[in-house]
N, CA, C and O of each residue as an XYZ file, in Angstrom:
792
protein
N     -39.583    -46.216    -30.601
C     -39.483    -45.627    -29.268
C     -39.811    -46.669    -28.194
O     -39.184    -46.845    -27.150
N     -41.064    -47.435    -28.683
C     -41.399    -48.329    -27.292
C     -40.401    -49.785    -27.155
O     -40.509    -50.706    -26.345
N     -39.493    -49.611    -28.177
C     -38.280    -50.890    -28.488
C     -37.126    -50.488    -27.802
O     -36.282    -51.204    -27.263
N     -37.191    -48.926    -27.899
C     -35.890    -48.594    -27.263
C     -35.892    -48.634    -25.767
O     -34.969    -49.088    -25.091
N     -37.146    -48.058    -25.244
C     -37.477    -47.860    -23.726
C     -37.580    -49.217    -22.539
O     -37.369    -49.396    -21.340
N     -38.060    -50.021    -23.776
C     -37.911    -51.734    -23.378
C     -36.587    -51.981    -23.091
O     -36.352    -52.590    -22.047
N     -35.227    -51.471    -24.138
C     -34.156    -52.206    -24.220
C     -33.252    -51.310    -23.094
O     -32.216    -51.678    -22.541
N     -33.740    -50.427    -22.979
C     -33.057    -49.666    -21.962
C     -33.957    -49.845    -20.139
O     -33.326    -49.513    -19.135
N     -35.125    -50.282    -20.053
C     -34.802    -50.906    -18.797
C     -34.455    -52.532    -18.992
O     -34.714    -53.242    -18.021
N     -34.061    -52.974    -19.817
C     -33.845    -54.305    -19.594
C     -32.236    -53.845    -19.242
O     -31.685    -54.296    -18.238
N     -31.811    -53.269    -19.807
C     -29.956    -52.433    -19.711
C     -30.040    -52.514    -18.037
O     -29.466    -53.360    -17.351
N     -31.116    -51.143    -17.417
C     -31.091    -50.721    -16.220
C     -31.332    -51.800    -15.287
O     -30.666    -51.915    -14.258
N     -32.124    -52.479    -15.563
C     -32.604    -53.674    -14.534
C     -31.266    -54.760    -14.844
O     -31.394    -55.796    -14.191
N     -30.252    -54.732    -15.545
C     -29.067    -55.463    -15.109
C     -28.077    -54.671    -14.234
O     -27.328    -55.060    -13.338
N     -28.300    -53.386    -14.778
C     -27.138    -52.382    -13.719
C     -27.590    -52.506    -12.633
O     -26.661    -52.699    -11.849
N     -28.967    -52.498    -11.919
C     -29.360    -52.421    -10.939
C     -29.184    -53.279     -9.793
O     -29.124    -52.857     -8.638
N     -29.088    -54.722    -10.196
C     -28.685    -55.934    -10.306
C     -27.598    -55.726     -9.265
O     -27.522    -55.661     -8.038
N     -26.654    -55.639    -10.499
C     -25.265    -55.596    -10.171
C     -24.578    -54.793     -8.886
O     -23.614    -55.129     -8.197
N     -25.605    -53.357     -8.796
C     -25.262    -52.724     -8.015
C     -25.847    -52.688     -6.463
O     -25.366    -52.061     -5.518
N     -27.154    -53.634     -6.469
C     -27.800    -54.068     -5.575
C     -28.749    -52.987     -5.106
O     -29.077    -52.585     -3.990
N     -29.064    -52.668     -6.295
C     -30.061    -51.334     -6.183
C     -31.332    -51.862     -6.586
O     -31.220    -52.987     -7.074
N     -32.738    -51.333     -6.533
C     -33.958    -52.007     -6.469
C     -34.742    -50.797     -7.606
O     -35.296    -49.717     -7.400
N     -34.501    -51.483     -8.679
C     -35.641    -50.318     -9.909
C     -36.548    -50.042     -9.826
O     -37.502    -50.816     -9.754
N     -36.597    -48.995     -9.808
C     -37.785    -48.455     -9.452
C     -38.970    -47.753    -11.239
O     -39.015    -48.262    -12.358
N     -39.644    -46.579    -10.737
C     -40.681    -46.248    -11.719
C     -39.674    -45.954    -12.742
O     -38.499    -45.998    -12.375
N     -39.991    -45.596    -14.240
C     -39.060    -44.108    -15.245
C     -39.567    -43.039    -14.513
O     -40.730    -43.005    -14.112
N     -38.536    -41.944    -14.275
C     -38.688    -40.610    -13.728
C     -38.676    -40.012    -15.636
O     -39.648    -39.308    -15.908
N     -38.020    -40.182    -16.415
C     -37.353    -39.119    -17.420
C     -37.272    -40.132    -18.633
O     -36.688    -41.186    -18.380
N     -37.690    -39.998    -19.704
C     -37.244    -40.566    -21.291
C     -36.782    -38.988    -22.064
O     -37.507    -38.005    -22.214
N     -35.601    -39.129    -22.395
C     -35.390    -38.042    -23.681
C     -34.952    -38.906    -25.105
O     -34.244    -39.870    -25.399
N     -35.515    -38.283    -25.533
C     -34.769    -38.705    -27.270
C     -33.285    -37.987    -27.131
O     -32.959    -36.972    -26.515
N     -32.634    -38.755    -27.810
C     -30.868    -38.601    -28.033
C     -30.940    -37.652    -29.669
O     -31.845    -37.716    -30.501
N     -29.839    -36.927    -29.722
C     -30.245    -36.400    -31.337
C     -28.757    -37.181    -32.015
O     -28.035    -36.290    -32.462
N     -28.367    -38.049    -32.132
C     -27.055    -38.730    -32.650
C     -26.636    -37.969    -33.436
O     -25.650    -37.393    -32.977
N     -26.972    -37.557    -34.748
C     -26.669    -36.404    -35.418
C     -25.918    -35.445    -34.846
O     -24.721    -35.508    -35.126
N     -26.371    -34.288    -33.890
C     -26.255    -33.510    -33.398
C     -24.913    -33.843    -32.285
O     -24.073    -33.043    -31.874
N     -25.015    -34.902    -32.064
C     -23.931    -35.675    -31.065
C     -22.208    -35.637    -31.393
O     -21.198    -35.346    -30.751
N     -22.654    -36.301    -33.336
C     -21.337    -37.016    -33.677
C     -21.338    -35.705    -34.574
O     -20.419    -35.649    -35.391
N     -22.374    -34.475    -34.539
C     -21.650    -33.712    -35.722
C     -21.108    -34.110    -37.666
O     -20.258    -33.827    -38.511
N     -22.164    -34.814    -37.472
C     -22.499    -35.512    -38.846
C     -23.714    -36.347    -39.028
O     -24.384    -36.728    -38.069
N     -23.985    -36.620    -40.221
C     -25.453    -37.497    -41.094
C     -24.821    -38.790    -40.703
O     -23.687    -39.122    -41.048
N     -25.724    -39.584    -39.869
C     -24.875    -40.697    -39.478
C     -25.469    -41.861    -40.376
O     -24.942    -42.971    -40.317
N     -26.540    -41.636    -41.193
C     -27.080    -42.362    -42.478
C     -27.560    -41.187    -43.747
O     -27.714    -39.966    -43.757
N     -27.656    -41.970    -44.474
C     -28.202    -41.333    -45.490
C     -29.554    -41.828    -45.430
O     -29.816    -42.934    -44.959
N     -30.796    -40.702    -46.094
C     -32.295    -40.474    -46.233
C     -32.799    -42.218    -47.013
O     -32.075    -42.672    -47.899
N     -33.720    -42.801    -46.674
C     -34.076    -44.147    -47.076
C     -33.869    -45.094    -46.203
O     -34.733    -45.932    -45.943
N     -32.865    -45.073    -45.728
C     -32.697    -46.174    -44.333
C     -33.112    -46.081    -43.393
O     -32.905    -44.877    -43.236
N     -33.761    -46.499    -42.207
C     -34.575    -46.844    -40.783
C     -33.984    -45.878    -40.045
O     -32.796    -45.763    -39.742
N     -35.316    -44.891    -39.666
C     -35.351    -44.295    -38.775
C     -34.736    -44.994    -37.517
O     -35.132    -46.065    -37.057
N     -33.505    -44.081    -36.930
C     -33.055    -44.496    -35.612
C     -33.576    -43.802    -34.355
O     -33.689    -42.582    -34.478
N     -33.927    -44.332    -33.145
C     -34.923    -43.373    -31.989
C     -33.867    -44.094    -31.013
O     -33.871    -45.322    -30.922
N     -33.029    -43.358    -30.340
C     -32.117    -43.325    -29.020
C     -32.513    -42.521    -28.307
O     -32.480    -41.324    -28.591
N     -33.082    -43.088    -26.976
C     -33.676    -42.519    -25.969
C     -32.006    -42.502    -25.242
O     -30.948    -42.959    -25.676
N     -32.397    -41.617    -23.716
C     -32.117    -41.942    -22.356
C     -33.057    -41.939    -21.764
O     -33.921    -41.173    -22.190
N     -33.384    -42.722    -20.562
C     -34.318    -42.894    -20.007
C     -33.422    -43.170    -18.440
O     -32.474    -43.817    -17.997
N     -34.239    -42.404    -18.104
C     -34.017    -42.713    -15.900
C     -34.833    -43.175    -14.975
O     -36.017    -42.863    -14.842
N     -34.315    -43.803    -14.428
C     -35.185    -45.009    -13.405
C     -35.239    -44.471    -12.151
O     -34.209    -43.817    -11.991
N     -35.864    -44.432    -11.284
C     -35.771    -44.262     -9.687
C     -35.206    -45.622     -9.098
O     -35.153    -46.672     -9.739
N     -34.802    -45.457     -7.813
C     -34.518    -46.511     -7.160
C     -35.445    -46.577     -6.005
O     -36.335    -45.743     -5.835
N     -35.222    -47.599     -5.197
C     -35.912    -47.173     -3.756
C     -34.465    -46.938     -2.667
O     -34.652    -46.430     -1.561
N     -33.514    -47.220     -2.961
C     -32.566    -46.845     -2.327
C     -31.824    -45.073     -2.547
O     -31.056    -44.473     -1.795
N     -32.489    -44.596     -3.985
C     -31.637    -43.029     -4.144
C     -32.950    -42.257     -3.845
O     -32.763    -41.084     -3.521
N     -34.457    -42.742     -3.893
C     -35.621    -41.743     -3.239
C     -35.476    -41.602     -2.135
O     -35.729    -40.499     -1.651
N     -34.972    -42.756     -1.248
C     -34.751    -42.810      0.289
C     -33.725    -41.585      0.804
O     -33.775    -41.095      1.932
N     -32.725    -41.165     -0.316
C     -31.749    -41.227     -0.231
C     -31.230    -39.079      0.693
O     -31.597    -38.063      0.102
N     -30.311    -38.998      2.236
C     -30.933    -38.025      2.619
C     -29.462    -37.369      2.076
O     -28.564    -38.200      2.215
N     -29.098    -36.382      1.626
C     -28.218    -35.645      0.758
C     -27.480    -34.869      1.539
O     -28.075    -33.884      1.976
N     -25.962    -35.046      1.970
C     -25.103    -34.313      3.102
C     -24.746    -33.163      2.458
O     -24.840    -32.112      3.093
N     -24.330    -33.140      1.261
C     -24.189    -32.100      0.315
C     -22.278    -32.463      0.105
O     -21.434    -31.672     -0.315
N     -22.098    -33.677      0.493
C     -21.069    -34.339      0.293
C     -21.332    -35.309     -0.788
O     -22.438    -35.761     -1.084
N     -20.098    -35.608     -1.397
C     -20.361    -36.969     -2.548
C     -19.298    -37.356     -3.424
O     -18.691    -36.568     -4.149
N     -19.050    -38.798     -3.330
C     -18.030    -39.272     -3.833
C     -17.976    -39.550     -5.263
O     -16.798    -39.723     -4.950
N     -18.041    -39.722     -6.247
C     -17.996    -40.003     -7.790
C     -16.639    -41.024     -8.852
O     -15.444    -40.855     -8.613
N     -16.916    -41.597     -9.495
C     -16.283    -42.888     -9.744
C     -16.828    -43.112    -11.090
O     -18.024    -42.957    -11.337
N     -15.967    -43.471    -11.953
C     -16.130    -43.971    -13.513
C     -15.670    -45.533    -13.496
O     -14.762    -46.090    -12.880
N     -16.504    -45.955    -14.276
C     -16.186    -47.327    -14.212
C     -16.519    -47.896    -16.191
O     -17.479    -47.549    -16.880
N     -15.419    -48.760    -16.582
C     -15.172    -48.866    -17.586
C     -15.613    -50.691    -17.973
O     -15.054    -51.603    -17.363
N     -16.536    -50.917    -18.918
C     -17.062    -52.322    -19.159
C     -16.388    -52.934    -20.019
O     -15.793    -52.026    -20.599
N     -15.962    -54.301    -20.682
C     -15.886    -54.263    -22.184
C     -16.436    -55.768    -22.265
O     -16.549    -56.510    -21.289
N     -16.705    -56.039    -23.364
C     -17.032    -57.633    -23.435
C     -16.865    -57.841    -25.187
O     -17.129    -56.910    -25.948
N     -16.297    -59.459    -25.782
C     -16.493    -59.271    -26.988
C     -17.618    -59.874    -27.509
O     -18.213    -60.823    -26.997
N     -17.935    -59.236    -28.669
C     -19.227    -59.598    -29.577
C     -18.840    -60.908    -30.306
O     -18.054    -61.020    -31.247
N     -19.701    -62.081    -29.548
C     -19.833    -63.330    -30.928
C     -20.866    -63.926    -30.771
O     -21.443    -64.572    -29.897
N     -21.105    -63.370    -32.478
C     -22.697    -63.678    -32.900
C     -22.434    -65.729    -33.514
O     -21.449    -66.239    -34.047
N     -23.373    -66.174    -33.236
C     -23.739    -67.738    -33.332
C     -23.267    -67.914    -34.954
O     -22.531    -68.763    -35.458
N     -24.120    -66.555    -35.685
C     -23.530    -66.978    -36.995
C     -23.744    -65.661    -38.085
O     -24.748    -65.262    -38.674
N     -22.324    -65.179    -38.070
C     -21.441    -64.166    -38.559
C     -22.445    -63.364    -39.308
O     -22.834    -62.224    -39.057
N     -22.925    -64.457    -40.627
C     -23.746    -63.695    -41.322
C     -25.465    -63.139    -41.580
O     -25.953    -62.465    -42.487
N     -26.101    -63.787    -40.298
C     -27.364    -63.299    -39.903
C     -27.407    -62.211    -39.184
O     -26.912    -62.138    -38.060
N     -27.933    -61.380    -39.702
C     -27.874    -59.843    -38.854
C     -28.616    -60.224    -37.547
O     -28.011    -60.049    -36.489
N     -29.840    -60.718    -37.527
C     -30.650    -60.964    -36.527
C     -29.894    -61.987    -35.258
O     -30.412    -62.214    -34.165
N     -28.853    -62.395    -35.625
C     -27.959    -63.172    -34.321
C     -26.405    -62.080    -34.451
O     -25.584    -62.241    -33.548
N     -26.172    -61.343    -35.224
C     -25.632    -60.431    -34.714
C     -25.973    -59.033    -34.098
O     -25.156    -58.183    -33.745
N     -27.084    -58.973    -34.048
C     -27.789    -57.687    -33.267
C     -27.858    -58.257    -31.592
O     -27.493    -57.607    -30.612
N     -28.439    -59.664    -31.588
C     -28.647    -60.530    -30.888
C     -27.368    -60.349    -29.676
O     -27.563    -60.029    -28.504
N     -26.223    -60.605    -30.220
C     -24.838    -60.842    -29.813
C     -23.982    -59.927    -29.127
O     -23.127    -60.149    -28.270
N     -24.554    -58.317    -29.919
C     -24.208    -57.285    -29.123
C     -25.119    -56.973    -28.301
O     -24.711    -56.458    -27.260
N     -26.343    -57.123    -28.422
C     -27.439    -56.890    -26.902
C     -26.247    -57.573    -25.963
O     -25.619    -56.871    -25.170
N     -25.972    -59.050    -26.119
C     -25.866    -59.726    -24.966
C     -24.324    -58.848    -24.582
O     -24.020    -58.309    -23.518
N     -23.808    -58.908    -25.411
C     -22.315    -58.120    -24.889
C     -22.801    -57.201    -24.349
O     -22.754    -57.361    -23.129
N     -23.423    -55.968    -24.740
C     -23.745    -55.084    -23.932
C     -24.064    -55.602    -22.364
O     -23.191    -55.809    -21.522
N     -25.034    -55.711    -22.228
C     -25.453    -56.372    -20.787
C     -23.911    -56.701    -20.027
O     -23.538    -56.071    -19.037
N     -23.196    -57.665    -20.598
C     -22.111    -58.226    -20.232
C     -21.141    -56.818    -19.494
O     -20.752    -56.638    -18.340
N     -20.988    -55.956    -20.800
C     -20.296    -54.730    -20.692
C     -21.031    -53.771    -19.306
O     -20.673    -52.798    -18.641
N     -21.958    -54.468    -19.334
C     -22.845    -53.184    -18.193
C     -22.221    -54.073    -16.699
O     -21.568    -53.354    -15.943
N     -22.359    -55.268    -16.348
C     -22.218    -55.951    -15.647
C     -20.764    -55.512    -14.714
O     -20.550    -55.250    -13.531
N     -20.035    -55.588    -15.808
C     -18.210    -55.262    -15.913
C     -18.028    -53.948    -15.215
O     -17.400    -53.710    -14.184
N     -18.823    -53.011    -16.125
C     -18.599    -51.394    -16.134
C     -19.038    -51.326    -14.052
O     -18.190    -51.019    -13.213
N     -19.704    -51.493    -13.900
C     -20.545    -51.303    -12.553
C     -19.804    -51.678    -11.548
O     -19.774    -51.063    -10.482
N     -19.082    -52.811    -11.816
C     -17.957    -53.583    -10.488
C     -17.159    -52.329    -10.448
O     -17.012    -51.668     -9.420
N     -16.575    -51.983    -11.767
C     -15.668    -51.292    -11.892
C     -15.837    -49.791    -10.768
O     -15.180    -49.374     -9.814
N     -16.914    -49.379    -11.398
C     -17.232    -48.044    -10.887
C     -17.723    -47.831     -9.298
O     -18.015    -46.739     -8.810
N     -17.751    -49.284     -8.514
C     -17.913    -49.662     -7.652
C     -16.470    -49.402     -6.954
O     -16.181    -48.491     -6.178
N     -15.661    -50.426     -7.427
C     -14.098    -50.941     -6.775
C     -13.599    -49.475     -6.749
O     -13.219    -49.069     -5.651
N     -13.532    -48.425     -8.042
C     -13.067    -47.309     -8.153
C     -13.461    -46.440     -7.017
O     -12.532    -46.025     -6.326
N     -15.353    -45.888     -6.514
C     -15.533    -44.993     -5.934
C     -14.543    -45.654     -4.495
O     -13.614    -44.895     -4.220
N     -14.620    -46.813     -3.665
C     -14.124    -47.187     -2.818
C     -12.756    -46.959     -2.677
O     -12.258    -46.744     -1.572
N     -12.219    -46.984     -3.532
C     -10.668    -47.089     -3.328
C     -10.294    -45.139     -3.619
O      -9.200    -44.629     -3.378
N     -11.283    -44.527     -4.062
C     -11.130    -43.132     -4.096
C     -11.495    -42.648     -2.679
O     -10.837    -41.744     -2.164
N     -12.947    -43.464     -1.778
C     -12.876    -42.958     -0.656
C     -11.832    -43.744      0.545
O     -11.375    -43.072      1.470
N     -11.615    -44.781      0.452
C     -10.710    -45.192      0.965
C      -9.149    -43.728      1.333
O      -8.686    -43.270      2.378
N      -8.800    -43.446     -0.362
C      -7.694    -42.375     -0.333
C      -7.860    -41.254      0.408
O      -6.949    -40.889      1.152
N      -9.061    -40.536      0.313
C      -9.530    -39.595      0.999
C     -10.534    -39.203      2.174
O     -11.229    -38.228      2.461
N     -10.173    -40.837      2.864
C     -10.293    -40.553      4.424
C     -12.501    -40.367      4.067
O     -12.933    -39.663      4.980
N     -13.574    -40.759      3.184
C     -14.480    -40.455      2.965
C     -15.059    -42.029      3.120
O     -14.464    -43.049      2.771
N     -16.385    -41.936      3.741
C     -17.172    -42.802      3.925
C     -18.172    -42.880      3.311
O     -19.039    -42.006      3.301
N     -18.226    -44.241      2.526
C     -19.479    -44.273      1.138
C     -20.931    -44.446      2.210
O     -21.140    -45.140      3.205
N     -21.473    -43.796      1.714
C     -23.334    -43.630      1.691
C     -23.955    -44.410      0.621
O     -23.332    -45.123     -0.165
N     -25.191    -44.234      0.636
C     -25.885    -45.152     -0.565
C     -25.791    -44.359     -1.439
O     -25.594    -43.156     -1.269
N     -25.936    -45.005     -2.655
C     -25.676    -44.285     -4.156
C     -26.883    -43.534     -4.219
O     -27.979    -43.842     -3.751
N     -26.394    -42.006     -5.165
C     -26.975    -41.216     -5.341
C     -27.643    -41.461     -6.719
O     -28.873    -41.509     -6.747
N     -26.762    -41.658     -8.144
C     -26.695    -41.720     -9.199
C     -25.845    -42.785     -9.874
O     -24.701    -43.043     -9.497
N     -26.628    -43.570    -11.183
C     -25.453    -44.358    -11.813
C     -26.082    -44.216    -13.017
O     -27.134    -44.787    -13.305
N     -25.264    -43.214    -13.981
C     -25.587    -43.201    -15.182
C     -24.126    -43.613    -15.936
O     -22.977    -43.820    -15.546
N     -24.893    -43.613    -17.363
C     -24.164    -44.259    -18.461
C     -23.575    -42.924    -19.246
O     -24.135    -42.132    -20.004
N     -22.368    -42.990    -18.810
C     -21.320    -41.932    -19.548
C     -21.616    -42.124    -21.215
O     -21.085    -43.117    -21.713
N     -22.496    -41.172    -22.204
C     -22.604    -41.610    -23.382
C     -21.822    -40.796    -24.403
O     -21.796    -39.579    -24.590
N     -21.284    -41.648    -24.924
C     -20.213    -41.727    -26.107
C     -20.649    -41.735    -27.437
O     -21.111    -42.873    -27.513
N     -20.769    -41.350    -28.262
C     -21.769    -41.512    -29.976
C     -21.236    -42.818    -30.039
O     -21.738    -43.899    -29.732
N     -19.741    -42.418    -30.652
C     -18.512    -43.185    -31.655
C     -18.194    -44.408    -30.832
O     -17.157    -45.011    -31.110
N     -19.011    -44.877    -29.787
C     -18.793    -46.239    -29.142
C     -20.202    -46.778    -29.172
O     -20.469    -47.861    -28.652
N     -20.993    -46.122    -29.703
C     -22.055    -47.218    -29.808
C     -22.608    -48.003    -30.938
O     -22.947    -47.793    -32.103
N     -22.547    -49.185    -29.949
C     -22.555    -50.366    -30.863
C     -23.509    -50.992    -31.475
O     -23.382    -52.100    -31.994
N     -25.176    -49.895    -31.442
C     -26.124    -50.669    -31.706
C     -26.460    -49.602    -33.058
O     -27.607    -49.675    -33.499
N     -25.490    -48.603    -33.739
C     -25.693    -48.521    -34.764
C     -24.753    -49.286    -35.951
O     -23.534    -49.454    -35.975
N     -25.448    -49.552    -36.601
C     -24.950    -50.693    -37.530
C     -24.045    -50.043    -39.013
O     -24.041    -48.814    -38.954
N     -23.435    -50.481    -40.059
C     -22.521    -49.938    -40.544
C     -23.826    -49.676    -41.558
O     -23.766    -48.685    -42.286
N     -24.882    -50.450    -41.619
C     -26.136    -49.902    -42.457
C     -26.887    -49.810    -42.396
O     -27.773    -50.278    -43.111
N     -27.006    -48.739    -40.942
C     -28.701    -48.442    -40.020
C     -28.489    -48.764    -38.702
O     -27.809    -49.640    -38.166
N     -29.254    -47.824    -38.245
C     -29.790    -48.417    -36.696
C     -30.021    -50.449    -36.779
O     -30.901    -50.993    -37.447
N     -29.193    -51.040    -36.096
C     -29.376    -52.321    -35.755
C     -29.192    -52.894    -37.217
O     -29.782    -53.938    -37.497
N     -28.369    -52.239    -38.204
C     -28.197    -53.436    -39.393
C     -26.502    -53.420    -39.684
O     -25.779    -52.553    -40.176
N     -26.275    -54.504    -39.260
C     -24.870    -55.009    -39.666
C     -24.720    -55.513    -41.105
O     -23.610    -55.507    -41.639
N     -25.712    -55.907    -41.683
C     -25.697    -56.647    -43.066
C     -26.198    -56.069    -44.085
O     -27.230    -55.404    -44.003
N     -25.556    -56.237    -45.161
C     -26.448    -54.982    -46.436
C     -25.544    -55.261    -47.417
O     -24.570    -56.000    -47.277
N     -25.842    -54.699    -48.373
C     -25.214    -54.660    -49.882
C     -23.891    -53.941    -49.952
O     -23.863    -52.734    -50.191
N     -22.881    -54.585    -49.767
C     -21.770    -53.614    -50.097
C     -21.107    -53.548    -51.677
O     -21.520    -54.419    -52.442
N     -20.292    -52.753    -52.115
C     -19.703    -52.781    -53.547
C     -18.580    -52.637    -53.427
O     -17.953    -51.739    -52.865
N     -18.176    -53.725    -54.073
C     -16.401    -54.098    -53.909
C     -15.770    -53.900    -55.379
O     -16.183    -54.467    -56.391
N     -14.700    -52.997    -55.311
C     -14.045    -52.952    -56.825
C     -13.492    -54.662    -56.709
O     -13.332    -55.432    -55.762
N     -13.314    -54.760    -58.143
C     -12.315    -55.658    -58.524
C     -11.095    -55.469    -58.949
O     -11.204    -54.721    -59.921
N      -9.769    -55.771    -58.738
C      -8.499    -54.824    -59.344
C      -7.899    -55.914    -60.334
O      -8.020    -57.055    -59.887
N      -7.314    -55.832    -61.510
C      -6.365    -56.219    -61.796
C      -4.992    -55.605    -62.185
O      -4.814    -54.445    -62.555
N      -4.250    -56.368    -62.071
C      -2.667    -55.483    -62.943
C      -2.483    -55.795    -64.186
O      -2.417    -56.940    -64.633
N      -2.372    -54.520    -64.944
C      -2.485    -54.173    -66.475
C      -0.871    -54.676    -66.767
O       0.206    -54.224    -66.379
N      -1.257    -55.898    -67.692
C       0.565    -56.685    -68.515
C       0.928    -56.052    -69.135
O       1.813    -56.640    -69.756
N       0.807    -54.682    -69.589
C       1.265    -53.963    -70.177
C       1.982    -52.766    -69.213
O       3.197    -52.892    -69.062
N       1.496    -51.913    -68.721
C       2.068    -51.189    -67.805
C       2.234    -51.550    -66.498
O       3.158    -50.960    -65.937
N       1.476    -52.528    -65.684
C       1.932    -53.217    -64.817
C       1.486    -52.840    -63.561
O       1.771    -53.331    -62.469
N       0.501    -51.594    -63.929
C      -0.347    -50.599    -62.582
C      -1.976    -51.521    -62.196
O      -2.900    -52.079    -62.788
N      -1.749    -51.360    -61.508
C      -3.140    -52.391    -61.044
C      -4.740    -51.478    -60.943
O      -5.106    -51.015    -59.862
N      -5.364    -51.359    -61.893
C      -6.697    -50.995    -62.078
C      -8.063    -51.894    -61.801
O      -8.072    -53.121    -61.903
N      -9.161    -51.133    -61.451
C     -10.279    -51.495    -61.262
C     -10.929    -51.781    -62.746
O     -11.136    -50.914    -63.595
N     -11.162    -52.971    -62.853
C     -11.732    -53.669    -64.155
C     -13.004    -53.627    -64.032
O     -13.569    -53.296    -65.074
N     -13.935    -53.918    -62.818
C     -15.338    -53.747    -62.697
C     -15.736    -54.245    -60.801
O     -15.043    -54.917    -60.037
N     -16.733    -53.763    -60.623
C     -17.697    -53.439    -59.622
C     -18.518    -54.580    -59.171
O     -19.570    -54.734    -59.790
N     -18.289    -55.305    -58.343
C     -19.651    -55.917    -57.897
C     -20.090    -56.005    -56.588
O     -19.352    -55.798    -55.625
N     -21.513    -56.370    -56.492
C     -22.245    -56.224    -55.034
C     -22.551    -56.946    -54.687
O     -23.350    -57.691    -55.254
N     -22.098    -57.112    -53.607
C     -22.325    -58.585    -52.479
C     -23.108    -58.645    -51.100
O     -23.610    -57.526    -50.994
N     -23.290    -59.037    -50.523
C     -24.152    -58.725    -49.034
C     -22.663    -58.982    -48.282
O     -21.839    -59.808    -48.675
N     -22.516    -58.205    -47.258
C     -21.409    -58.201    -46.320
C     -22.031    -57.962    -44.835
O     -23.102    -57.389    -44.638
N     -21.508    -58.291    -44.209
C     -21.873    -58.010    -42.553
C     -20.592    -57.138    -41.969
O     -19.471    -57.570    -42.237
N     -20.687    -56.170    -41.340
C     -19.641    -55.670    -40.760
C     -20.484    -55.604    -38.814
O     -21.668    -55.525    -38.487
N     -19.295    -55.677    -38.014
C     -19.827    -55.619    -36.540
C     -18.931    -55.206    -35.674
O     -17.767    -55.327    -36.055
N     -19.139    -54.650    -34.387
C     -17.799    -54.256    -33.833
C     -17.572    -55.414    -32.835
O     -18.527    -55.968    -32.289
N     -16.357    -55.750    -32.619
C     -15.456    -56.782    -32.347
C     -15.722    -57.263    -30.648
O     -15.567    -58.323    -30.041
N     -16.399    -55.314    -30.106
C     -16.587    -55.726    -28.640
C     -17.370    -54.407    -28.311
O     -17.228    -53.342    -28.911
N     -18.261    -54.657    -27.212
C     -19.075    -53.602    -26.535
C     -18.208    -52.883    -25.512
O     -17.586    -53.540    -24.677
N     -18.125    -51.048    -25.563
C     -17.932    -50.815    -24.354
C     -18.797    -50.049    -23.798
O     -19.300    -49.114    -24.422
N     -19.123    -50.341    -22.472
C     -19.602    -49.244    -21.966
C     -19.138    -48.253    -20.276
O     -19.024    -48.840    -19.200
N     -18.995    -47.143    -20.400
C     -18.800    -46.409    -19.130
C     -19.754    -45.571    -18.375
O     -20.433    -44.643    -18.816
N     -19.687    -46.207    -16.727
C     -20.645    -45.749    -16.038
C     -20.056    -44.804    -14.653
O     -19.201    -45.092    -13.816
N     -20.988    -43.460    -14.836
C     -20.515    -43.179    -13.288
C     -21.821    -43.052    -12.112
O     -23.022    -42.875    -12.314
N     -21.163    -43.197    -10.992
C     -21.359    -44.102    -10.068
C     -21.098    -42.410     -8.936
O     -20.055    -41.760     -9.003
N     -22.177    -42.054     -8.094
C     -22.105    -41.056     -7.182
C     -22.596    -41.788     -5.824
O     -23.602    -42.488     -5.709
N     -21.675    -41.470     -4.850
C     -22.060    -42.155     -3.766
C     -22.237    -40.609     -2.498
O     -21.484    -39.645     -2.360
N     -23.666    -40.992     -1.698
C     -23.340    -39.934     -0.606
C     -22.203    -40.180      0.298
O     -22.205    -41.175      1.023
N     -21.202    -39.308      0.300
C     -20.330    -39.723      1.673
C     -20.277    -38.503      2.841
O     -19.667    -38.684      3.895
């Protein structure tokens, strides 16, 4: 829990960044139920407990902030690709998607920026200071569960072996072996929306 809450204002304090917003206290931590999310056992019993918070930050620009009961809203879409230093250390591929992430947050925020503007631009609406910028969350796009655990890309996989039988000519599994494999996803995305008073 106190790994996740770390990694998620280090997340927020880049969005904030980006958006020229000033972080403020946590208002809110919830635990995420992933399970309950993706509608399936997203590990099996023995492997590392996973703890996915959300957590919300104040700003000093959205406490300030005086509410017309007007408001503009905007999605903004990140992506960045994942490359870890070296393929097969989990610990520089965990490494690799932190940093993509960040990257992806960086991206997502311009985006959701350029978008609310060009939405008030269309409709004659004048942006105010931001109300809200949360992270549109997706299960099946996140990239910090691993193909074997929370944060493990690397693990024991079991690979048939096939050959083709000279006699009938059908290609069968002769025997089984286990290897350490790394699997990772190729690129981070993330989507943010973005509420502006107008």
């Amino acid at each position: 829990m106190t790994r996740a809450v770390a990694q998620a204002r280090e997340r927020a304090a880049t969005i904030a960044r980006v958006a020229g917003l000033a972080l403020g206290d946590v208002q809110l931590v919830a635990e995420r139920d992933l399970e309950a999310e993706a509608g399936f056992i997203a590990w099996r019993p023995g492997r590392p407990v996973a703890t996915t918070v959300a957590v919300t930050f104040a700003t000093q620009q959205t406490t300030a902030a005086q509410t017309t009961g007007r408001a503009t809203t905007a999605v903004g879409l990140g992506r960045s690709r994942v490359r870890p230093r070296d393929r097969r250390s989990n610990a520089s591929i965990r490494a690799a998607v932190m940093r993509a992430r960040l990257r992806a947050d960086e991206a997502a925020v311009r985006d959701a920026v350029a978008e609310a503007q060009r939405l008030a631009a269309a409709s004659g609406a004048v942006l105010g200071v931001p109300l809200a910028l949360a992270e549109r969350h997706r299960v099946f796009d996140d990239p910090g569960i691993g193909s074997f655990g929370p944060g493990r890309y690397c693990g024991p996989y079991r690979r048939a072996i096939v050959r083709r039988d000279p006699r009938t000519g059908r290609r069968r599994v002769v025997r089984r072996v286990t290897e350490r494999r790394c699997f990772f996803p190729s690129r981070a995305m993330v989507a943010l929306r973005i509420t502006y008073a107008s």
